[in-house]
N, C-alpha and C positions, 0 to 999 in steps of 0.2 A: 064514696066512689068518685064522685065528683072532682070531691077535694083530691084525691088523689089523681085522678087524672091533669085539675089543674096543676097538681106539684110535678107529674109528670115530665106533663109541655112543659113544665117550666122549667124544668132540669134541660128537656131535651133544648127549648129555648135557649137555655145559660151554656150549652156544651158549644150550638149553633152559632152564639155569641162569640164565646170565647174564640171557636175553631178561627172565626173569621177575622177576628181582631188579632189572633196571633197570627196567621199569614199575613196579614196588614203588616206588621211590626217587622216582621223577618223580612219581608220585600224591600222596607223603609229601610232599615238596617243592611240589607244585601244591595242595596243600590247608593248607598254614600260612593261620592266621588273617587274617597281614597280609601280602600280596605288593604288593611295590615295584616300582613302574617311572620308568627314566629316559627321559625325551626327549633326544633324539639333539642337539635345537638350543640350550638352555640349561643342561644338565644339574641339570635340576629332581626331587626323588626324590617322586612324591608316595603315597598311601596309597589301591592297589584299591579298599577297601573301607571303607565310613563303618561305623564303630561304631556297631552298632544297641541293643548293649546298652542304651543312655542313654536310648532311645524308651520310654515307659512311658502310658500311659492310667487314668486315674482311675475303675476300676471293679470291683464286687465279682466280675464273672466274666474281666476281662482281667486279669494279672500281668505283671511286669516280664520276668520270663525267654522268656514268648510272642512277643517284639519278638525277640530271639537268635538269628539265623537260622545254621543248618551251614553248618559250612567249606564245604559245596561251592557255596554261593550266589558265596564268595570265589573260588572254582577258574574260574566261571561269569563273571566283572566280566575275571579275568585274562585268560580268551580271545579275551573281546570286545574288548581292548587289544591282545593279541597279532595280530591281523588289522590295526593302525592302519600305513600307512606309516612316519610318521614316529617311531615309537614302540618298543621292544620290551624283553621281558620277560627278568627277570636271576632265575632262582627258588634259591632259595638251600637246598642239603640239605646234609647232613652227607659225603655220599660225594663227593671231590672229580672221580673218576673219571667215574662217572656226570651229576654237572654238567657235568663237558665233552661226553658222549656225547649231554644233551636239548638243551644249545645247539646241538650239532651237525646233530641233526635238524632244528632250527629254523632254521637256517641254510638246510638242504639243500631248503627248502621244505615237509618232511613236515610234517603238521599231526597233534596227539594228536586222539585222539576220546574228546570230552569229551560225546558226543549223550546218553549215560544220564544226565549230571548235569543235563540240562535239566528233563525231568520232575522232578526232585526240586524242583529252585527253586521253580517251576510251582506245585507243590503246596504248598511251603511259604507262596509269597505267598495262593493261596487258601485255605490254612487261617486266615492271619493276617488278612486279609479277611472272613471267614466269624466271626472271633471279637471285630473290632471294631463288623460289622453288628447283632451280640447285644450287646454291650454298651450302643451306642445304644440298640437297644429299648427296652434293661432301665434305662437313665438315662431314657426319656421313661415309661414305667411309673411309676417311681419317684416322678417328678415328679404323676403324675396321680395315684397312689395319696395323696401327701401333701397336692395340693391336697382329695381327698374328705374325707383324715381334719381337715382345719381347716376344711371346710364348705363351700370356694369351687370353684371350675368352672375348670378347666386350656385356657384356647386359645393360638391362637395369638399373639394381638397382647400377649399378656404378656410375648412373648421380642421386643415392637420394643422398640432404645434411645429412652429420651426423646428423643435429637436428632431423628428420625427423626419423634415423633409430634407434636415443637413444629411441626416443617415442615410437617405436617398441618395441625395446628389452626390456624396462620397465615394460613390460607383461608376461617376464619369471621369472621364479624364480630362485636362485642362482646356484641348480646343472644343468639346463640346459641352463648357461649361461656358466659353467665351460667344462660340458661333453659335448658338443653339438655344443653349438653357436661358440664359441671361437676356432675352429675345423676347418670354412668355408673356411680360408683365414687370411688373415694377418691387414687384413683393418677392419673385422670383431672381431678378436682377440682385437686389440686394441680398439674397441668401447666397445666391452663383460665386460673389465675391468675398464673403463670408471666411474670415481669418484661419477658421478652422480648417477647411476644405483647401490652401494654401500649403499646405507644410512643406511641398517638394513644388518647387519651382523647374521645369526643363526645358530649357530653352535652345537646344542641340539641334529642333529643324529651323532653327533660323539664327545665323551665325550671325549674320548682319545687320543684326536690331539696334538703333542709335543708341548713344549713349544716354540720350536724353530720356529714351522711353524705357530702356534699362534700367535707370536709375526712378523712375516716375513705379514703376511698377512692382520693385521690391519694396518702394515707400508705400504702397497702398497696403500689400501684402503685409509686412511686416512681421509674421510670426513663420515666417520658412525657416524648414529645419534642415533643407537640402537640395543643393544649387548645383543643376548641371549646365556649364557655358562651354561644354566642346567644342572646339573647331573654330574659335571666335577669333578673328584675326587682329581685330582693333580694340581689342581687350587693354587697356592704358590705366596707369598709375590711377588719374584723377576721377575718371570714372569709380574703382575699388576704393578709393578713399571715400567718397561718398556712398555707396547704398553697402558698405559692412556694417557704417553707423546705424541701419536700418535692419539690421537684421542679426541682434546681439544671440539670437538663440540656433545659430546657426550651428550644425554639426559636420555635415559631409559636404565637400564642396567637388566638383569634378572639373578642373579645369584641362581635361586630356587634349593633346596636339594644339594648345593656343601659343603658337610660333612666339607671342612678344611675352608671355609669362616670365617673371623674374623674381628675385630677391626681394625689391620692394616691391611689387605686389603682394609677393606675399607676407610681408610684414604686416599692412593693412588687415588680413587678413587674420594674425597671430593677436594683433591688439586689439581690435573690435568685436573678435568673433572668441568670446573665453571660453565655449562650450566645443571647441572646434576638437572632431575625434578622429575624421577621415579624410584624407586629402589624393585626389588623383592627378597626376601632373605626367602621365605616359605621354611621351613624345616631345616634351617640351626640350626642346636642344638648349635651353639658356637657363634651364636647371642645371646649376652645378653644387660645389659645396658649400658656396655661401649661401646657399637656400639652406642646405643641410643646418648649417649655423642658426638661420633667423626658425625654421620648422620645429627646432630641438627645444624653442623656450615654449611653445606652447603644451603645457605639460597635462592635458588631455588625451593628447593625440595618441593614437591605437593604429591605426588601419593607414599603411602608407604605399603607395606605386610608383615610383620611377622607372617604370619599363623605358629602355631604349633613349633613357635621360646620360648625363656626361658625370656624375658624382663618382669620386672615385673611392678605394679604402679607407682614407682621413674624412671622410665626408661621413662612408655610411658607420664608422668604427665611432665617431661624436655624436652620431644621433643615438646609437648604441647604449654610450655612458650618459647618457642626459636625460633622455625620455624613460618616464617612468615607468612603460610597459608598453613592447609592442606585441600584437594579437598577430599582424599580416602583414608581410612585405612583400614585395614583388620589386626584384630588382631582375627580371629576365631582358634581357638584352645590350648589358653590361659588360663585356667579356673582359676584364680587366679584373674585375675581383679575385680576388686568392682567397686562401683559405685563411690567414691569418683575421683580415674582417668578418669571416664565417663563425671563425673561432670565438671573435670579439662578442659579437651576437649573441650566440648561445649563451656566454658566461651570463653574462646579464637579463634575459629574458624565456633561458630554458620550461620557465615556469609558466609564463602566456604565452607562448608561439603557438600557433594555431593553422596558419599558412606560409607558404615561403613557397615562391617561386625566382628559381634563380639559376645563370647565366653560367651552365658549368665547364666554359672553353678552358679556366687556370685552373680548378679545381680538382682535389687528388681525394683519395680515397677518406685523408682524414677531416676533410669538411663534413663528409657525409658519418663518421666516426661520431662529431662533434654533433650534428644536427639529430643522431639516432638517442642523444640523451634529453630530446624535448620529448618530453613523456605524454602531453596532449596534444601530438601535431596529427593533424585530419588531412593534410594536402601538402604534396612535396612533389613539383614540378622540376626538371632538370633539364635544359638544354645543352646539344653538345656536350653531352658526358662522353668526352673521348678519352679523358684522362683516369675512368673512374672501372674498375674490376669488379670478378665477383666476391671482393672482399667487400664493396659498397654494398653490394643486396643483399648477401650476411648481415650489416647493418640496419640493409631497411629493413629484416624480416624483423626487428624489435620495435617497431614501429608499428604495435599492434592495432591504435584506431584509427589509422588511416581510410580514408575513404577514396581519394586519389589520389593516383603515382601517375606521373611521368618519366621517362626517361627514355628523351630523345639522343637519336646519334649515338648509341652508345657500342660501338663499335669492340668496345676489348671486353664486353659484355658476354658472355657463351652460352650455350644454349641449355649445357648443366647446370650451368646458375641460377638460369630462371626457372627451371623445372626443381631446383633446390628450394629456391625462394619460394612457391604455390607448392610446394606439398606438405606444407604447415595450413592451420587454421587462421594464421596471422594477416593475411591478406584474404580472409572470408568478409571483410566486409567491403570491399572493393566496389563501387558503383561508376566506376571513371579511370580507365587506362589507357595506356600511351606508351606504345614500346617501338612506336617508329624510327627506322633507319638503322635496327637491330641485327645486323647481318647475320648472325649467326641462327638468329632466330628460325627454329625448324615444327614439325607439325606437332611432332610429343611435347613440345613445350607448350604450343595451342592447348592443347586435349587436357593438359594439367591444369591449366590457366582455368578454362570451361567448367574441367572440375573441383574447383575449387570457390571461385566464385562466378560462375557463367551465369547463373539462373540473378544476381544481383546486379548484374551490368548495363547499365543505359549507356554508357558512349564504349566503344572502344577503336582503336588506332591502331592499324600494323602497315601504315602505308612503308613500301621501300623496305619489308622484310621479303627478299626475291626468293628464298626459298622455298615457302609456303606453297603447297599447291591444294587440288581441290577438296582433299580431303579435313584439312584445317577449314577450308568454309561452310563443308556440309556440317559438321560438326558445330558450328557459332549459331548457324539457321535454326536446328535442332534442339540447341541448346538455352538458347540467350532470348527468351520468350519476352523481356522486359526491356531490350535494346534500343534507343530511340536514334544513335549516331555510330554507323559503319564505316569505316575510313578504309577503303581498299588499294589505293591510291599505288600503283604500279608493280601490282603484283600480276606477273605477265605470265605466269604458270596455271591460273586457276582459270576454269570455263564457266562458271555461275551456272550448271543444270540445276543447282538446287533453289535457287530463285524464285522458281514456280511456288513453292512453299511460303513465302514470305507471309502474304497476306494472311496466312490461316497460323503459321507458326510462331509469326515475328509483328503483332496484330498493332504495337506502338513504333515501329520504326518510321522516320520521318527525312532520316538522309541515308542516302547512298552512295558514296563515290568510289566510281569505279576508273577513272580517267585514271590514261597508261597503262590500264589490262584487256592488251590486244586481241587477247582469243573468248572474251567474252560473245557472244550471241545478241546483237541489238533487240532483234525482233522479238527473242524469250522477256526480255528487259520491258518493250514493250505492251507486250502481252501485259503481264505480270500488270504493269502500271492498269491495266484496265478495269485491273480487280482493287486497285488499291490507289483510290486519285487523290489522297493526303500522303502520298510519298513523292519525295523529292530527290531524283536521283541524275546523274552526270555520268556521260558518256567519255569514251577515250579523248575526245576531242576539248574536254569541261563543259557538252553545251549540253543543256536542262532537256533530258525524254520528253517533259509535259509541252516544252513548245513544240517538238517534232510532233508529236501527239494533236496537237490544235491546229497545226499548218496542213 
């Protein structure tokens, strides 16, 4: 009995033994650095646990060895793999016996408990946590300590990237980039100036900047891509010789009403500038056709304006044949042109015309013939069409994407023509009309107009159609919800009771001109303005309600 009992303990002993030396072994083997696991479907070995050693932080209270996390974060990655289906764990110890006896278990479904090692992880992530929150501190400290000790003031917008603050300053415009911005600081000075925030130079509110600081300031610039010097009197040769070489990426330049503008100027202008696509020269009286001549080699050029310039047929019939493709001309104020350089035009550029406005005192029906085969023209302005019928508006109704018409003065114009013209869909996309000086113009051709495109209309013009009376403007109020510009301008038959309606009907209107319609009602006008002080409207006299209103 004895002896049996001894063999007993001693079984139970060896089991005690064993139990304990084989969770020995399993722990030994579940806490190696690196435990491998294969996937069952490619037999891929990949690595538990990323090496944290490498992780290191740039600070006098974090250390490289605080990133090191214990084996048992490694034993922790392993269990959470061991639960994957498709997945399982091969831990590799030194006892071959006991390797068979933990796969065994794992097989058998028992699962180790590994619950004590979760706490530890736990704490070690929050310790490491706890010791990168201090480090930040003590790097934005640091920072403010050394901003005091060199004098200056630590905020925030010192940690935006330039990128970040050009985007910013992109939203101001040049004088409070100069008066203002440029002022803050010295880090701010050199962003204000910044190549990129330069692309359009406008130097239209001061005509009379020397030549010297003209020429200093497209040198500093350097990447302008669009140069407005309107109005500039002392605009000279030698100066354009100098700052084009400064600014070869130039494209649009606006030299409008510069009285000494010339030839060579603008040759300067042809040879420096080889990106050059748009050029504005309205009003320059010393524009003629040898500009036509020097503008026609720049063979970029697209977008060109001599309004109220002296170039005549041979001028604009050369730029015609030479320039590769014009988009937009505007030759209104020209009254010499025929239809022969109209004709010339089209041949050649039916394919990109896009705009045209122009000067139609010699022009007959077959310009407008000729002009109705630009298949993508959006705008076609016409002054003085006295020569033109309603065989012209038959033509324009083919001029299906127009966006705006003009046709001023058109006197042999009738009133069934226009009402022919807006009872198609062809003129539904109308956002900008102009039928001023239209005599014949009566109220059913209004009402057609209204409806056809009324509800798309931001500007419209019937100044000096004297028939019109007040039922064509009840009609526009009611109608024209989108209107920003009403040109009423001496229509002396209509009383404006409908007026009172604006601000609730007409909720973006911003001009009104009523000057030369005598039987208007001031005081209703008034009124009105009271409810609506972003309108800008004129009295028979042209003088502005809102100063009678503040006097």
């Amino acid at each position: 009995m004895h002896t049996d009992t001894n063999s007993d303990d001693g079984d139970l002993y060896s089991r005690t033994d064993y139990t304990t030396d084989k969770e020995r072994h399993c722990r030994q083997g579940a806490s190696e650095e690196k435990v491998q696991f294969r996937h069952g479907a490619d037999g891929v070995y990949s690595s538990a646990m990323t090496d944290l050693s490498t992780v290191s932080v740039s600070s006098k209270n974090v250390t490289q060895k605080d990133f090191t996390l214990q084996s048992d974060m490694n034993t922790e990655m392993s269990s959470c793999h061991l639960n994957d289906e498709k997945t399982f764990a091969k831990i590799n110890t030194e006892n071959s016996f006991d390797h068979y006896e933990c796969d065994k278990e794992t097989e058998t479904g028992e699962e180790v408990d590994y619950t004590h090692l979760v706490s530890v992880v736990e704490n070690d992530i929050k310790n490491i946590s706890n010791r990168i929150s201090t480090a930040v501190i003590d790097f934005s400290f640091s920072c403010q300590e050394k901003g005091e000790e060199n004098g200056s003031h630590c905020n925030h917008f010192d940690f935006v990237p330039n990128e970040i603050i050009l985007k910013i300053f992109s939203y101001f415009d040049p004088l409070d980039l100069c008066k203002q911005i440029s002022l803050v600081s010295k880090r701010w000075r050199k962003l204000a100036y910044d190549v990129s925030l330069w692309t359009l130079l406008d130097l239209n509110w001061n005509p009379h900047l020397s030549s010297v600081n003209l020429c200093w300031i497209i040198k500093r610039l350097g990447c302008i891509r669009k140069l407005c010097l309107q109005s500039r009197q002392m605009l000279s040769v030698s100066e354009v010789s100098v700052f084009t070489e400064f600014c070869p990426l130039l494209t649009d330049v606006d030299l409008g009403f510069c009285s000494t503008c010339s030839a060579d100027i603008l040759e300067y202008f042809v040879l420096n500038c080889e990106n050059l696509e748009r050029i504005n020269v309205e009003g320059c009286h010393m524009v003629a056709d040898e500009c036509c001549e020097v503008l026609a080699k720049a063979k970029r050029l697209k977008h060109l304006n001599f309004s109220h310039c002296i170039i005549t047929d041979a001028g604009l019939c050369h730029l015609a044949r030479n320039l590769s493709q014009i988009v937009s001309l505007n030759i209104d104020g020209i009254g010499w042109i025929n239809d022969k350089s109209m004709i010339t035009l089209v041949e050649h550029h039916h394919e990109n015309l896009k705009w045209l406005d122009i000067d139609g005192a010699e022009l007959t029906d077959r310009s407008i013939e000729a002009v109705a085969g630009c298949s993508g023209l959006e705008r076609l302005t016409v002054s003085f069409c006295e020569l033109l019928t309603d065989t012209s508006l038959r033509e324009v109704s083919k001029m299906t994407k127009l966006n705006c018409l003009s046709l001023r003065k058109g006197t042999e114009l009738t009133n069934a023509g226009v009402v022919e013209l807006f009872s198609t869909d062809a003129m539904s996309n109308l956002t900008c009309l102009d039928l001023s000086d239209c005599g014949d113009l009566k109220d059913s051709a209004v009402l057609q107009i209204l409806k056809c495109c009324g509800r798309n209309l931001r500007q419209l013009r019937l100044c000096w159609c004297c028939s019109l009376q007040e039922e064509s403007v009840t009609a526009i109020v009611d109608t024209c919800s989108s209107l920003e510009t009403l040109d009423l301008v001496g229509l002396h038959k209509i009383f404006g009771k409908c007026f009172d309606r604006i601000p609730k009907c007409m909720p973006k209107l911003t001009l009104l001109d009523l000057r030369q319609c005598n039987k208007i009602n001031d005081n209703l006008i008034r009124e009105m303005l009271c409810k609506k002080s972003d309108l800008k409207a004129f009295d028979y006299y042209g003088e502005d309600f809102r100063i009678q209103l503040q006097s």
